[in-house]
C-alpha positions as CSV (number, residue, x, y, z in Angstrom):
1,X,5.0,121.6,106.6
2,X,6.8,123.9,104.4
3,X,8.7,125.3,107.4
4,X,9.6,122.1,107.7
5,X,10.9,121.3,104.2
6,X,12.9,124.8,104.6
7,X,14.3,123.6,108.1
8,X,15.3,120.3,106.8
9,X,16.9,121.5,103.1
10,X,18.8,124.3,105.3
11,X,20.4,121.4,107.4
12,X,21.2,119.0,104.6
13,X,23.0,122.0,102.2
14,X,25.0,123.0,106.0
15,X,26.2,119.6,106.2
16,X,27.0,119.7,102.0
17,X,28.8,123.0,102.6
18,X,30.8,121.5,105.3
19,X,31.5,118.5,103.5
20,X,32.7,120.3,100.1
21,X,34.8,122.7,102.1
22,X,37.5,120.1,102.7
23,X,40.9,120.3,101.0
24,X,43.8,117.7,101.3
25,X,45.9,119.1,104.2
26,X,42.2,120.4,106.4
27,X,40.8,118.3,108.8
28,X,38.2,116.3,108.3
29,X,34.8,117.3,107.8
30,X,32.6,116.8,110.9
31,X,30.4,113.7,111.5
32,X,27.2,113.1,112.4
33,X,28.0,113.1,115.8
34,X,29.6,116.6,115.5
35,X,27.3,117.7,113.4
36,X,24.2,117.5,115.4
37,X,26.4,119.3,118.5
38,X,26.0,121.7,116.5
39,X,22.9,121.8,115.2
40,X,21.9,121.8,119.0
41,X,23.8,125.1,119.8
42,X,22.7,127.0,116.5
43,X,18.8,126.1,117.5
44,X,19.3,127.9,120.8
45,X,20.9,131.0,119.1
46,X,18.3,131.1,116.4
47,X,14.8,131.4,117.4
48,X,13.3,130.4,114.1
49,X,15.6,127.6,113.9
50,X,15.1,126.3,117.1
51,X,11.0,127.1,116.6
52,X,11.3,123.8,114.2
53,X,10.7,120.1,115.2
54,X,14.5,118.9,115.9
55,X,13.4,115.5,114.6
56,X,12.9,116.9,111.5
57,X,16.0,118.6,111.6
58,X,18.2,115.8,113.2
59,X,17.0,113.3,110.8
60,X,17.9,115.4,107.9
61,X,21.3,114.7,109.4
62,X,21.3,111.3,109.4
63,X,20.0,111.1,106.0
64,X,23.1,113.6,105.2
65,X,25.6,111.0,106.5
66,X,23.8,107.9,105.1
67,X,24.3,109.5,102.0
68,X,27.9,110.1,102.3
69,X,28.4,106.5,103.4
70,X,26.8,105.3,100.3
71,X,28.8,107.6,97.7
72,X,32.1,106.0,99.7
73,X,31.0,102.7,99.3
74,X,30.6,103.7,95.9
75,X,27.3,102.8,95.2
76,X,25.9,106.4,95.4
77,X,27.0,109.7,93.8
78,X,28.0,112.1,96.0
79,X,25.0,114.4,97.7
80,X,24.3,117.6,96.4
81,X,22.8,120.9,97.7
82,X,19.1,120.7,98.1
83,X,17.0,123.6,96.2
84,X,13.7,125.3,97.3
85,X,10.6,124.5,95.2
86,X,12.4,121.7,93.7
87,X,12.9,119.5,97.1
88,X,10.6,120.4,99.1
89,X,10.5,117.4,101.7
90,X,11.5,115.7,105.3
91,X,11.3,112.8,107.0
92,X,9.7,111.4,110.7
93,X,11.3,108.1,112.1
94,X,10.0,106.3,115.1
95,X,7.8,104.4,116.7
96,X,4.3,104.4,116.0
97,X,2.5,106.0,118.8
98,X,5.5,108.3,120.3
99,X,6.2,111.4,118.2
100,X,4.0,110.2,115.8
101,X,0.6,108.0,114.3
102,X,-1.7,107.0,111.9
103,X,-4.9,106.0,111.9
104,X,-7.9,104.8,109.7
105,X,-10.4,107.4,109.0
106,X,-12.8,105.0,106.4
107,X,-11.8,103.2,103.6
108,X,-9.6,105.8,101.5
109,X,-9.2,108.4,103.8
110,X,-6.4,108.2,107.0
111,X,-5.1,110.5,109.5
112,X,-1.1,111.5,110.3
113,X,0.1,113.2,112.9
114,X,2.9,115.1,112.1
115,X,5.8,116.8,114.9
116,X,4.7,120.7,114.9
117,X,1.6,120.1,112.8
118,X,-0.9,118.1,114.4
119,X,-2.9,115.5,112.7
120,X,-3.1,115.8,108.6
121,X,-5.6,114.2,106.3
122,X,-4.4,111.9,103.7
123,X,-6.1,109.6,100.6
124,X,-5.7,106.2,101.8
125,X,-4.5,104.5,98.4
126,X,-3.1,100.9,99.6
127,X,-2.6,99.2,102.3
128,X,0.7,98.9,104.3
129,X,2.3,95.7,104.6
130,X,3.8,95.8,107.6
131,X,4.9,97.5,110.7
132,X,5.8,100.9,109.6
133,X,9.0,102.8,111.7
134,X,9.6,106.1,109.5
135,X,7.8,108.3,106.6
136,X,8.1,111.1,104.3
137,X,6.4,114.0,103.3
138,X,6.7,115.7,100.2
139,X,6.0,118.3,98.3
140,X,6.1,118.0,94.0
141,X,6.6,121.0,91.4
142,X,3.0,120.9,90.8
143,X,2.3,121.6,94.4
144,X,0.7,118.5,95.9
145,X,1.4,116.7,99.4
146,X,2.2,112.8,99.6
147,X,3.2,111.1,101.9
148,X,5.1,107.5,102.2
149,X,5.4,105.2,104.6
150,X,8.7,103.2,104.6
151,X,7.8,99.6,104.8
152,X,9.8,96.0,103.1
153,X,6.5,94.4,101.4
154,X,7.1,90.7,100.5
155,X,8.3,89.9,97.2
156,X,6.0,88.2,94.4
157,X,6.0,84.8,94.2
158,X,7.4,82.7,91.2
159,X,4.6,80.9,89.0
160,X,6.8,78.0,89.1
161,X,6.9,77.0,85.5
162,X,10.3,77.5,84.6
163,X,9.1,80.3,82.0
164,X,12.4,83.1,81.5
165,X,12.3,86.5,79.8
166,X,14.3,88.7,78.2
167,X,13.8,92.4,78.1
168,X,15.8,94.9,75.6
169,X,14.9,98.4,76.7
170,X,14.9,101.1,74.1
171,X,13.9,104.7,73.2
172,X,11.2,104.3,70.6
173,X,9.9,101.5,72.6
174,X,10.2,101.1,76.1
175,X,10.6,97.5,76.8
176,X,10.4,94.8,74.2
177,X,9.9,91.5,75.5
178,X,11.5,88.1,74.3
179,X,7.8,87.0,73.7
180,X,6.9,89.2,71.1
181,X,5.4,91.9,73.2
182,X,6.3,95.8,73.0
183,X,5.6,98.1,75.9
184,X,5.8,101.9,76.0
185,X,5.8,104.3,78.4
186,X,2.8,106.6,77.9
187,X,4.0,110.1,78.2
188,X,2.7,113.8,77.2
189,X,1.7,114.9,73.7
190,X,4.3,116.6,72.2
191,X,2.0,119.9,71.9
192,X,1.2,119.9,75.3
193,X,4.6,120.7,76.4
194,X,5.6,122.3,73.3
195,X,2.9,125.0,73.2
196,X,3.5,125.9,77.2
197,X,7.5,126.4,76.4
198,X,6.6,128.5,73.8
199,X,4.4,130.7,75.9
200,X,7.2,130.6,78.6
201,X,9.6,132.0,76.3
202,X,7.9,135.3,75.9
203,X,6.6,135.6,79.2
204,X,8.5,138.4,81.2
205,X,10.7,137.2,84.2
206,X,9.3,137.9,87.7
207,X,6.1,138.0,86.1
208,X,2.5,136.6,87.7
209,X,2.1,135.6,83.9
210,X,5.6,133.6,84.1
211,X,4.4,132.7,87.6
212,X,1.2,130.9,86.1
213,X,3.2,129.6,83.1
214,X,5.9,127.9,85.1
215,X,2.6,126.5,87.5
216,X,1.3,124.7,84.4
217,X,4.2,123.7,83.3
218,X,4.8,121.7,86.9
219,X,0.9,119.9,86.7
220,X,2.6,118.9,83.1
221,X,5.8,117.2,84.1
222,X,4.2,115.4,87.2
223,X,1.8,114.3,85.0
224,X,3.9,112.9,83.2
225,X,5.5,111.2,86.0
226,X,2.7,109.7,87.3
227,X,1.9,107.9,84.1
228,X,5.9,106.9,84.2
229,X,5.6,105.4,87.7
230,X,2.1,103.8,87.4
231,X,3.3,102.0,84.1
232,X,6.5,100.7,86.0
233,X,4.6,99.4,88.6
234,X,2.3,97.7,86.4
235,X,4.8,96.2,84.2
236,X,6.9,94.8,87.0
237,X,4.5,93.3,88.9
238,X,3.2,91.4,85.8
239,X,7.0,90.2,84.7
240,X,7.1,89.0,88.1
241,X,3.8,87.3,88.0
242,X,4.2,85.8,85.1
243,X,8.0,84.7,85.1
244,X,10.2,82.8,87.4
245,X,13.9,84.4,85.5
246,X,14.0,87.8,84.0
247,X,17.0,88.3,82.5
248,X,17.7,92.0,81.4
249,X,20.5,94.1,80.0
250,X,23.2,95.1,81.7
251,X,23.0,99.0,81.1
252,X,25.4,101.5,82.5
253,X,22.7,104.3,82.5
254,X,24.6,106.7,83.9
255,X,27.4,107.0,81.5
256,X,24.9,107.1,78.8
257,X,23.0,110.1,80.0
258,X,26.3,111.9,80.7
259,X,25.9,115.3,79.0
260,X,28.1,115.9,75.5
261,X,28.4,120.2,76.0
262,X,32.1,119.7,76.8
263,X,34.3,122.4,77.8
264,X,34.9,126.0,76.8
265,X,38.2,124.9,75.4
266,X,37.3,121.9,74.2
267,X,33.4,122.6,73.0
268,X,31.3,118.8,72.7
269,X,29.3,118.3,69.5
270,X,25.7,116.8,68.8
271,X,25.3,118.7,71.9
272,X,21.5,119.1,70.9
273,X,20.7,115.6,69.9
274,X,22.5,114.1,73.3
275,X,20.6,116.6,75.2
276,X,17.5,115.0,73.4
277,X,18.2,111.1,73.7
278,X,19.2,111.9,77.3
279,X,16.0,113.3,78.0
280,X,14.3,110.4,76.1
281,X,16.4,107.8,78.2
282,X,14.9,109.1,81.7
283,X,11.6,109.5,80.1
284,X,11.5,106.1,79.2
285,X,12.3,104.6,83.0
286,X,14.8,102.4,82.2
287,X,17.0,102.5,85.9
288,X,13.4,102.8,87.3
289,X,12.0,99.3,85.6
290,X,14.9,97.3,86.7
291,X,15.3,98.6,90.4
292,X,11.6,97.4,91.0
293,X,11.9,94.2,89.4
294,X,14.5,93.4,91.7
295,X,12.5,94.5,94.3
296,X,9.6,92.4,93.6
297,X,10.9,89.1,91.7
298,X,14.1,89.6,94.4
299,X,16.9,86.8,93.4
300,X,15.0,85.9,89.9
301,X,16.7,89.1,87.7
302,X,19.9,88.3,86.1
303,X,22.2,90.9,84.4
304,X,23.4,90.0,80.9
305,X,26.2,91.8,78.7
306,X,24.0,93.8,76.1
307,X,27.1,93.8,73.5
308,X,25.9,92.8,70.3
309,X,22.6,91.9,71.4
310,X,21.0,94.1,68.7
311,X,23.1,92.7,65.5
312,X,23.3,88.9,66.3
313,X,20.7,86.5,64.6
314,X,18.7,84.5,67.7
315,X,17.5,81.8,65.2
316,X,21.5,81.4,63.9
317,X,24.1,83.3,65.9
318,X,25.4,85.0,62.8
319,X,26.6,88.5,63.9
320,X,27.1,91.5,61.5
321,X,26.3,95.4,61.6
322,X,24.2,95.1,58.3
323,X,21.5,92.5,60.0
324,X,20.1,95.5,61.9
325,X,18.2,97.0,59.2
326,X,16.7,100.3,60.6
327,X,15.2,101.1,64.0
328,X,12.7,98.6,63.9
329,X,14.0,95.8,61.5
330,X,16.5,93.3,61.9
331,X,17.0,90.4,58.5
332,X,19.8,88.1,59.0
333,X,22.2,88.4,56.3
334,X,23.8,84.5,56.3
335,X,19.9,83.0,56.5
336,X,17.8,85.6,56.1
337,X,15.4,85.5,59.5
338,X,13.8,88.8,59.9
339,X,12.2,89.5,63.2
340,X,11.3,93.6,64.9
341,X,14.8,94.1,65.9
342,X,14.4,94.9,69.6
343,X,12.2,91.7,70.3
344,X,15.6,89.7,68.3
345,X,17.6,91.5,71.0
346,X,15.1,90.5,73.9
347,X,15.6,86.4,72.6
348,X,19.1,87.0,72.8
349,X,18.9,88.4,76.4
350,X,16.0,85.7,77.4
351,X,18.8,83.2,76.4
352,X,21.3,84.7,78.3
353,X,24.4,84.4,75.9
354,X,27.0,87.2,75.6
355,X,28.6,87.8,72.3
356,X,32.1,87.7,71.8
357,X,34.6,89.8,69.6
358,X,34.7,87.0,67.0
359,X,31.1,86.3,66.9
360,X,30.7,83.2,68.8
361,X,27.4,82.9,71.1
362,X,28.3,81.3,74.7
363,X,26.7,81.0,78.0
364,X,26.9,84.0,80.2
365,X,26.6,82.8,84.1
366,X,24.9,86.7,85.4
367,X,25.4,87.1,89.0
368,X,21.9,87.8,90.8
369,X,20.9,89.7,93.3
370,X,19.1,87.6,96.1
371,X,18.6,90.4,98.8
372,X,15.1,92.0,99.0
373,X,15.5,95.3,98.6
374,X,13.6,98.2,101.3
375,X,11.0,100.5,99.3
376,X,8.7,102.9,99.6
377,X,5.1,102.1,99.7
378,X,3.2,105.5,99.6
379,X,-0.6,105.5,101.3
């Protein structure tokens, strides 16, 4: 399977290469079509190429140029080159029963049968909803297997009670709700990670010590992970549940996490601290929570314009930068309501007003998304 994670990562950064080698005045970079001409010739001229499942190696393709088409459609950025140990992974599509199966073992424990490999034991952790045509295998930093079958599950249904929510997402907490509640990620004990980065430090490079070190370190970020992901799936599925309209901000994440070290000419500053609420911003889900509560409660999440969210009064509209005390506290200056500040924001989201320059609170119409979504349901 790792030959197969090499065989596909060596494919995909070929196709990159190709890709980025284009210049204004070149011709085009090749297709897919093109592409996998070619991929057929270099597997007869290279034995350990061509000793590799072409599936794998085909569909690595197609994943390529579904990626471009994304990043020109501009939804996407544009695909990078593909690193050993980091992604380590490939993918099977097709038919059950042709280059490929499953098949129930007992309760929590299934067979696959992978191109090259031969049938592979797997914990069976939920059941597929639905006819399955592709899956991936991976591989994470701290060396475990999964693997993912691609299905569409139905989305939850609406309680039916006309009940909407607002969620302001934040650093110190998570996700604060309209209704007064405050969820947080749980992650890692600062010592944990702290006291392994230390020992790093001194470690000697190309070391079995350094080796080890790095090891641990990789069993502490997918830990970390894990608890991400399980409490996203948790809290989604009960906003869903319990909500018929979730209204949320409308965050541009990826401008917010863009890095502040500048250039050599021109050197960025707080470069430290950015690097730090940067790392506190992915830590806390935030792209993650939205994506699968559009997934699940698909055409009931509406996008509202976060400006001002945090300074307006929800019981008065009054806007000003002094209402938002500290971190946590918000106290109206014209009436004097006091409320935790991110829960203020989240009524001001749940109502689904955006602020204007002058101060005025009006109706904001959010367009919603009201096309399920494919994920991935991993077994």
């Amino acid at each position: 399977m790792l030959g197969h994670c090499a065989h596909a990562r060596f494919v995909w950064n070929l196709a990159c290469e190709q890709h980025q080698h284009w210049r204004p005045g070149r011709a085009s970079a090749p297709g897919y079509n093109e592409q996998s001409r070619q991929l057929t010739g270099a597997r007869r001229e290279f034995g350990w190429l061509g000793a590799g499942s072409q599936m794998v190696q085909q569909q690595a393709l197609r994943d390529f140029a579904q990626a471009m088409s994304s990043f020109f459609a501009g939804t996407h950025h544009r695909p990078t080159w593909r690193k050993a140990g980091v992604h380590e992974g490939f993918r099977i599509v097709g038919r059950r029963g042709g280059h490929w199966d499953v098949r129930r073992l007992s309760r929590k424990v299934g067979d696959v049968r992978i191109p090259k490999v031969g049938w592979v034991r797997f914990r069976w952790s939920r059941q597929i909803p639905g006819e399955v045509r592709s899956f991936r295998v991976n591989r994470d930093r701290a060396g475990r297997w999964h693997v993912a079958f691609a299905v569409i599950p139905p989305p939850v249904e609406a309680p039916g009670g006309g009940e909407v929510v607002g969620v302001d997402r934040g650093v110190a907490v998570s996700a604060a709700l309209s209704s007064g509640e405050l969820l947080s990620v749980p992650g890692l004990r600062e010592s944990e990670a702290e006291r392994l980065r230390r020992r790093l430090a001194r470690a000697r490079r190309g070391s079995n010590r350094r080796g080890r070190l790095k090891a641990a370190i990789g069993r502490l970020t997918a830990r970390q992970t894990d608890r991400r992901k399980d409490w996203v799936e948790k809290v989604s599925t009960d906003l869903a549940r319990r909500f018929d309209l979730i209204r949320v901000e409308d965050l541009k994440i990826t401008n917010m996490v863009r890095s502040a070290r500048g250039t050599v000419a021109v050197p960025g500053t707080n470069v430290r601290a950015k690097a730090g609420l940067n790392r506190s911003i992915h830590a806390a889900g935030w792209g993650r929570l939205i994506k699968r509560l559009e997934d699940k409660a698909a055409g009931r999440v509406e996008r509202i314009d976060p400006a001002f969210t945090s300074q307006t009064c929800n019981a008065c509209g009054h806007r000003a930068a002094d209402n938002r005390e500290s971190q946590a506290g918000f106290r109206c200056r014209a009436r004097g309501h006091a409320d935790y500040a991110d829960v203020n924001a989240a009524k001001n989201i749940a109502a689904g007003r955006a602020v204007k320059a002058r101060g005025a609170l009006q109706p904001l119409g959010g367009a919603v998304n009201r096309e399920p979504q494919p994920v991935l349901t991993s077994v």
